[in-house]
C-alpha positions in Angstrom: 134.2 109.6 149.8 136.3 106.6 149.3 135.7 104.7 146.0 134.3 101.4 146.6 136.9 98.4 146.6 137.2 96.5 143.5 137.2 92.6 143.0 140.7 91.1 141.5 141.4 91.0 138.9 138.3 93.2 137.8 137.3 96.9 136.9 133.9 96.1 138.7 133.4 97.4 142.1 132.7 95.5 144.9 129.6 96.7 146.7 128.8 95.7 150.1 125.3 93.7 150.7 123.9 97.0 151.9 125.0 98.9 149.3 123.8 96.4 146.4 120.4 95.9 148.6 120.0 99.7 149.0 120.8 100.5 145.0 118.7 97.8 144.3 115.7 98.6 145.9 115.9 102.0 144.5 116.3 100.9 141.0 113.3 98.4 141.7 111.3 100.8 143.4 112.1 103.7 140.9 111.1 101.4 138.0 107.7 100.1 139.3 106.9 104.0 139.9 107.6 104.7 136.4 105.5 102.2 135.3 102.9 103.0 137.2 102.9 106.1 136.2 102.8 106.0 132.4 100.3 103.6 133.1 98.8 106.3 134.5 99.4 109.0 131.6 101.8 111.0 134.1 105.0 110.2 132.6 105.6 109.8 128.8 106.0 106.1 127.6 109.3 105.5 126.7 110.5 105.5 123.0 112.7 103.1 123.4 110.4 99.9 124.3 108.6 98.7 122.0 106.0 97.7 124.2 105.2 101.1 124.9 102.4 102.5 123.1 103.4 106.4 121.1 101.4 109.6 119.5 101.8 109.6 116.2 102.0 112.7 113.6 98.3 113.0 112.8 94.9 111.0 113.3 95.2 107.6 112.4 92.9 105.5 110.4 94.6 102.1 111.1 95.4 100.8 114.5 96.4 97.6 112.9 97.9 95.9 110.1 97.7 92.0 108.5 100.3 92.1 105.6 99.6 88.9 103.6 102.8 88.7 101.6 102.5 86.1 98.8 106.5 85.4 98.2 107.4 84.2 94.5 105.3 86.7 92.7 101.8 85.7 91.8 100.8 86.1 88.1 98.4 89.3 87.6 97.4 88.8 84.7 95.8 85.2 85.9 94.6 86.8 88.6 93.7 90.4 88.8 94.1 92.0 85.6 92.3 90.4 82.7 94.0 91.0 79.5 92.2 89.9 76.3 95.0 91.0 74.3 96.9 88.4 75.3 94.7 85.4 74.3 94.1 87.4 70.6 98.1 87.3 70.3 98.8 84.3 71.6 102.3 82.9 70.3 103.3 86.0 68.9 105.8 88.3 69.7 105.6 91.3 71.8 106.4 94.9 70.0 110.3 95.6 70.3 109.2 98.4 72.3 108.3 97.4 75.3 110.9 95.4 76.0 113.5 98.3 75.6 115.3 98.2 79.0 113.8 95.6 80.2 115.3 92.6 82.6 114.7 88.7 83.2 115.7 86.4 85.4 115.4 83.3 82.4 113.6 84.6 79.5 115.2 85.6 76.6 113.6 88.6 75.1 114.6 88.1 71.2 113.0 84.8 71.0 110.2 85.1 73.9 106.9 84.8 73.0 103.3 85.8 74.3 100.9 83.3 76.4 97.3 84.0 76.9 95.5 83.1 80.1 93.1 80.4 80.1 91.2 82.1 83.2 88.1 83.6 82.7 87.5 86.9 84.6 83.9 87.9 86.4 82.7 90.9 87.8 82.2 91.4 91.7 80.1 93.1 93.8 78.1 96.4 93.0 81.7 97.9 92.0 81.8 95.7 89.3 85.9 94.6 89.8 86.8 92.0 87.6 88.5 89.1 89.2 90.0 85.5 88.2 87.6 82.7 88.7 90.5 81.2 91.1 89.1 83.8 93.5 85.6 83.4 94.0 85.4 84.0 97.8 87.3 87.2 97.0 85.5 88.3 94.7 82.3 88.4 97.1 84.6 90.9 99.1 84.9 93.2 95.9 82.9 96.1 97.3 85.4 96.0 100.1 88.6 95.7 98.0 90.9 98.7 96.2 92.9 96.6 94.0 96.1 98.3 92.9 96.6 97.5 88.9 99.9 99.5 88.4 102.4 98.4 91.1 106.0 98.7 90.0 109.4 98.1 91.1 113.2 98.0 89.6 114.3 94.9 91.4 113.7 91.1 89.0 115.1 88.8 90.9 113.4 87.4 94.1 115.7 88.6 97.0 116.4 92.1 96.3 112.3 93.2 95.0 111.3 91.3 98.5 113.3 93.7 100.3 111.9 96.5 98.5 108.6 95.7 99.1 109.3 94.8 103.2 112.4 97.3 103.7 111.8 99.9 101.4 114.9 99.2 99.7 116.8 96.0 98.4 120.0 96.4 100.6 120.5 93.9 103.6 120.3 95.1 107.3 117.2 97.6 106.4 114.1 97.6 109.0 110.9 96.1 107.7 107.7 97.9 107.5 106.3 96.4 110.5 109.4 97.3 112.4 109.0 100.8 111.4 105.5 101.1 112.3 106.4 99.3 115.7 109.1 101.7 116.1 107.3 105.0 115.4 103.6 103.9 117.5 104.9 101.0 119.5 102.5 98.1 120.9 99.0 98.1 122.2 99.7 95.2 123.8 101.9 94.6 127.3 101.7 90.7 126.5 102.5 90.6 123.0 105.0 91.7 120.5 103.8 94.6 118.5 105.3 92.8 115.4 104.6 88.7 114.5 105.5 87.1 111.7 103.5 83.6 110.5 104.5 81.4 107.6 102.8 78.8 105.6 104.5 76.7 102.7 107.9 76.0 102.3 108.5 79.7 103.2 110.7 82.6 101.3 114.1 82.5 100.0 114.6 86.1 101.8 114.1 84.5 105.1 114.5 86.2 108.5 115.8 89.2 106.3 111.9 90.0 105.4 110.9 90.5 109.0 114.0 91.9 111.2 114.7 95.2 112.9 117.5 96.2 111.1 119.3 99.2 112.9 116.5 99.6 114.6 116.4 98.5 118.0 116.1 94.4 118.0 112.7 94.0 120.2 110.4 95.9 117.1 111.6 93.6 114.8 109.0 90.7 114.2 108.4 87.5 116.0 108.1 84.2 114.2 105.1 82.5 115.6 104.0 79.2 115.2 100.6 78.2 114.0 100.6 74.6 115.6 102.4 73.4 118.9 104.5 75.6 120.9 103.6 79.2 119.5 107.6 80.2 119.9 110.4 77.7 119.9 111.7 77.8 123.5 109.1 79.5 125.2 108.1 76.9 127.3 110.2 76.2 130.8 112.0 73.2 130.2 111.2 70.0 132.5 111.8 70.5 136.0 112.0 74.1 135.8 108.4 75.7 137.7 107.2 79.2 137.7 108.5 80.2 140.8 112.1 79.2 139.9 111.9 80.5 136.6 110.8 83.7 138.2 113.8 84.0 140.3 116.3 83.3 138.0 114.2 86.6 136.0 114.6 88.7 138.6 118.5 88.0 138.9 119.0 88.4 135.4 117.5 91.6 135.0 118.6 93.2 137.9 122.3 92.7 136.5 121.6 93.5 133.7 119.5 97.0 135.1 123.5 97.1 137.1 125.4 97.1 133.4 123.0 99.5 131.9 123.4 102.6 134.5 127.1 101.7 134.0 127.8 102.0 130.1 124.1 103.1 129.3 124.1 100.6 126.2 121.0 100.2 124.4 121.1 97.1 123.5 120.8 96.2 127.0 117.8 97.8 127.6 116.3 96.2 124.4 117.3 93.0 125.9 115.6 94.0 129.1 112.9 94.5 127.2 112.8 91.0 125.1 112.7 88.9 128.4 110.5 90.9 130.3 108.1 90.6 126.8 109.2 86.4 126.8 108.1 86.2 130.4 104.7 87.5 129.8 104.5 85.6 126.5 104.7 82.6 128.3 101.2 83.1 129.8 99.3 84.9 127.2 100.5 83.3 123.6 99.2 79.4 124.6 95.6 81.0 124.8 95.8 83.1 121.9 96.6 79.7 120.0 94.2 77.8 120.9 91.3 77.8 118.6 88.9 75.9 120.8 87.4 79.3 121.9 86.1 79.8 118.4 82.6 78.7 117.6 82.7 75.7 114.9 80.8 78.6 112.2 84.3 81.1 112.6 86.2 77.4 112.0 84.5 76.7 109.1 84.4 80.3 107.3 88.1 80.2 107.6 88.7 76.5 106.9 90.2 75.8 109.5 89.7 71.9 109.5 89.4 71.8 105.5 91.1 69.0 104.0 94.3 69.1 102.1 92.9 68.3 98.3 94.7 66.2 95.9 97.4 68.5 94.2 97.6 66.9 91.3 99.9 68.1 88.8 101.0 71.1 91.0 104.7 70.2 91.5 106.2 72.1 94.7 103.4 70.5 96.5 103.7 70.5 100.5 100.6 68.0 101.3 102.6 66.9 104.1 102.5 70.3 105.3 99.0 70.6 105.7 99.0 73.7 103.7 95.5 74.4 103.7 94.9 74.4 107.0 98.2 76.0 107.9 97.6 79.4 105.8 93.6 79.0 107.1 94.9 78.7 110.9 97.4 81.9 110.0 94.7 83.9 108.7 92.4 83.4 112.1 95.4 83.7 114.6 96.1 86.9 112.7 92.5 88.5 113.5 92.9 87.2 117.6 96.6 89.2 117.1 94.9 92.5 116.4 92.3 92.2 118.6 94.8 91.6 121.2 96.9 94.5 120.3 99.4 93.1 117.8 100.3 96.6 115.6 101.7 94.7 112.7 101.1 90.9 111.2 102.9 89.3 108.1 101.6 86.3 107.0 104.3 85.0 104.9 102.8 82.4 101.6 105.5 80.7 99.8 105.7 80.1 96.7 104.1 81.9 93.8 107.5 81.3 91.7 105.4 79.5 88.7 108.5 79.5 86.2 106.4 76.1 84.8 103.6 74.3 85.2 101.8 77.4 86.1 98.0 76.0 85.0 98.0 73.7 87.8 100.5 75.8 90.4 98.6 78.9 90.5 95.5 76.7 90.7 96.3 75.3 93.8 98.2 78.0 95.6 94.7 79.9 94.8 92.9 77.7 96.8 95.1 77.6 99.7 94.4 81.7 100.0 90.8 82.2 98.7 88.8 81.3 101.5 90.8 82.0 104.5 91.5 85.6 103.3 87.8 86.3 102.1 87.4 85.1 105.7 89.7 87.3 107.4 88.0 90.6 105.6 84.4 89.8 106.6 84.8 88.7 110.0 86.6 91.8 110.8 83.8 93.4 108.9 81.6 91.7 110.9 83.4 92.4 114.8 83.7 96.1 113.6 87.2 96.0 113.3 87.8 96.2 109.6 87.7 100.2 109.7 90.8 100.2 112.0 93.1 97.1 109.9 94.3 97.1 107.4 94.6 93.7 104.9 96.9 93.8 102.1 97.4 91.4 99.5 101.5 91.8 98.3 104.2 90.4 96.6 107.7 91.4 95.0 106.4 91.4 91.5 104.3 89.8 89.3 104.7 87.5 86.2 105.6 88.4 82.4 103.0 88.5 79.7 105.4 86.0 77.6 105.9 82.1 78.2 108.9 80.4 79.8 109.5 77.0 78.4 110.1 74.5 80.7 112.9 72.5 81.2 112.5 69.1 79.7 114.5 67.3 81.9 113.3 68.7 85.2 109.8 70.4 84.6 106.4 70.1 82.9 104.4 72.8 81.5 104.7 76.5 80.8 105.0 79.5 83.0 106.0 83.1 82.9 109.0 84.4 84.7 109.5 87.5 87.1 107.7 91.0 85.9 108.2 93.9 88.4 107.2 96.6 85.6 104.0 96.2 86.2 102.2 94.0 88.9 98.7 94.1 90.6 98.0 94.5 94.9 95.1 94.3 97.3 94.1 96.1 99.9 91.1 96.6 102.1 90.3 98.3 105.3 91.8 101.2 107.2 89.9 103.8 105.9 90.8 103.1 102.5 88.3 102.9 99.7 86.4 99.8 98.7 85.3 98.3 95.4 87.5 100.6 93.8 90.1 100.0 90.9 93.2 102.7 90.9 95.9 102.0 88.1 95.7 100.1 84.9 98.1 98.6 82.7 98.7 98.7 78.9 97.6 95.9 76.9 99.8 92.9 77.6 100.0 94.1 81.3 103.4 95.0 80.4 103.9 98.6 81.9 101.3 100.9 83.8 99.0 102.8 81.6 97.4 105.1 84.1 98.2 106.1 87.6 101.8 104.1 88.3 102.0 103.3 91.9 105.6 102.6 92.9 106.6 100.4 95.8 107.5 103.3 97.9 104.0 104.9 97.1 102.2 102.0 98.7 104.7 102.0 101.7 103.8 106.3 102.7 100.5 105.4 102.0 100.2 102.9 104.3 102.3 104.5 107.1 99.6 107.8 106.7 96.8 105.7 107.6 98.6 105.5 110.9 99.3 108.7 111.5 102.6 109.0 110.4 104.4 111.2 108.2 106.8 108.5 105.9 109.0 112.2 106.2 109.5 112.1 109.4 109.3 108.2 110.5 113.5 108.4 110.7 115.3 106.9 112.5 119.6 108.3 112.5 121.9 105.6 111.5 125.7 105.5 110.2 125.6 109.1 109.9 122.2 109.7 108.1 118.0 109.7 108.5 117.1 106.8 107.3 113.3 106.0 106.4 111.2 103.4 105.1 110.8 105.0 101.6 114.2 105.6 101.2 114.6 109.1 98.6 111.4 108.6 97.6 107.3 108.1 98.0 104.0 109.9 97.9 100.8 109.4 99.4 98.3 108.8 97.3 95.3 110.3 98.4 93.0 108.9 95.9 93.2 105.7 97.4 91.2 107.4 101.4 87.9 107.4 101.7 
């Protein structure tokens, strides 16, 4: 058989119109079968989409995830881990000691000094947890709560311990968590991406980095929604453009690039295939999960929805203008409709917690920003039945030093307390883990872990087992290697599964 003749100029054959219709009904047709079929349970889904749901390595506990990362590193011992200690030695200096080894991003450790907290702690629920008094509406979740009091990392400074905590590791170009558990279970949903992303505040200094595929395919890395307006930039048709014509224009693209794909079989192009069949069906089913008008005015108000934005007084990286408030409150909701749709993975990104001064009045008012809508979150999925199946976690990159960071006089009021990744605290609830249970403690100042040290890359093979998946086997072959999300490193702790 002749070859087909070949356009000038060009290595692209030239097919006759009955030729390209014949190919092209074929693909179509060949396609829609497929579908149909794994639809059906006939045919495997495909590992390659992420919209495909997959098996994973043993009976799951979580279907879904909310990942409320509070970016700048929220001070534990103002918050979750009351240390008496402190207040007795206030002004003092800490035992040579501990700070053998140690790292900080401003402090300097021969002169620094300790700070007591002026928080007063109260116990919670029939567990007992302690908890600040800046987190009263969590508190009543305590009997619902494992908090973590012995969270460590190696990385100080912001950038590198929030890639840790998303990636795994503190190297660029690494998936994130959610794009691993995307990867290795893909979506529930055919109208959503398995992996979203919303932000509140002025956002994080890591950026896109804390939410991208890495060398992971690109569509189970995670999708920056927005809380107010157009859900994602671009998704609407521009003016003039209808349905049908947009639909065309569809069709055309993807059948070239279907053509291109049986030619050089590059994956990429099937993961692009995959993002605009995925933005097509967007575009009908992410302007109702938005809208909050379906909710009944009691689910508004637990969250705080319409709360008002209170005076911030001293805080000084204050984002009034923002509407903070009811920006994390509407994130928090949106997050619960996500799952319930089939959204696998959901970062709510909080920014910032960085209180290197002024941190009485800073911590303070990030507090209330968080309280009520993520007390919220927890008992109305308690309350749907859907708390057994998600899990809510409460992270961040590290938490703050026992010691006080003078301010500059120039620029900044007050005192604060600089990065601490030796020892931080995390919260977590749901997904068949255990409630009103505290795992870890810390030493005196809150310095170093005292009992049961839980590194990042603990909490990470945890987390992936109550999926189902084996943090051993979750690779994915890159550059030559198996890469994973816990790097060398990891254990499951089975302490923390009820």
């Amino acid at each position: 058989m002749s070859p087909p003749p070949r356009h000038a100029d060009s290595t692209i054959p030239m097919l006759a119109r009955r030729q390209f219709l014949t190919s092209s009904a074929n693909g179509l047709g060949a396609a829609a079968l497929g579908a149909l079929l794994t639809d059906e349970g006939v045919l495997a889904a495909d590992s390659t989409k992420a919209s495909s749901a997959r098996s994973s390595h043993s009976a799951p506990r979580a279907k879904a995830c909310i990942f409320v990362f509070m970016a700048g590193g929220p001070s534990h011992v103002d918050l979750f881990d009351p240390k008496p200690k402190l207040n007795e030695l206030d002004g003092q200096r800490l035992p040579q000691e501990l700070l053998a080894e140690s790292r900080f991003a401003f402090l300097k450790p021969d002169t620094a000094t300790i700070m007591g907290s002026p928080r007063k702690f109260y116990r919670h629920g029939e567990c007992g947890m302690e908890l600040s008094e800046l987190l009263p509406r969590l508190g009543s979740c305590a009997d619902d709560l494992l908090l973590i009091r012995s969270l460590h990392s190696e990385q100080f400074n912001h950038h590198p311990a929030q890639l840790l905590m998303q990636c795994g590791a503190s190297r660029f170009g690494m998936p994130t968590m959610g794009a691993w558990i995307n990867y290795g279970l893909g979506s529930e949903s055919k109208s959503l991406p398995g992996y979203v992303v919303l932000t509140a505040g002025r956002g994080t200094s890591g950026g896109a980095t804390l939410y991208q595929s890495g060398f992971l395919p690109s569509p189970y890395g995670g999708v920056l929604f927005r809380n107010t307006g157009e859900p994602v930039l671009n998704l609407d048709n521009p003016a003039g453009v209808d349905r049908q014509q947009q639909l065309r224009e569809l069709d055309a693209v993807r059948e070239l690039n279907q053509r291109r794909l049986s030619q050089v079989h590059d994956p990429q192009i099937a993961a692009r295939i995959d993002n605009y069949e995925l933005a097509g069906r967007m575009q009908l089913s992410a302007p109702e999960l938005t809208d909050l008008t379906q909710e009944s005015r009691h689910t508004l108000d637990l969250y705080g929805v319409d709360r008002p934005e209170p005076d911030p007084g001293n805080h000084r990286g204050t984002f009034a203008h923002l509407q903070t408030y009811q920006a994390f409150a509407r994130n928090c909701l949106l997050a619960r409709r996500m799952v319930e749709r089939g959204v696998r993975f959901v970062n709510i990104i909080h920014a910032s917690w960085d209180q290197h001064a002024n941190l009485d009045a800073d911590i303070a008012y990030n507090a209330g920003i968080v309280d009520q809508p993520i007390a919220a979150l927890i008992q109305d999925l308690k309350q749907r039945g859907m708390l057994d199946e998600t899990l809510v976690v409460w992270g961040s990159e590290f938490g703050r030093t026992p010691m006080v960071e003078q301010p500059d006089a120039e620029q900044r009021s007050g005192t604060g307390r600089d990065h601490h990744p030796s020892c931080y605290s995390t919260l977590m609830a749901g997904g068949g883990l255990k409630g009103g249970t505290v795992y870890g403690a810390s030493d005196e100042f809150g310095y170093h872990p005292a009992e049961n040290p839980v590194h990042a890359n603990d909490l990470h093979a945890t987390l992936l087992h109550q999926f189902g998946l084996d943090h051993l086997k979750l690779t994915y072959r890159f550059q030559g290697r198996d890469f994973r999300l816990t790097d060398v490193g990891g254990n499951v702790i089975h302490d923390w599964i009820a």
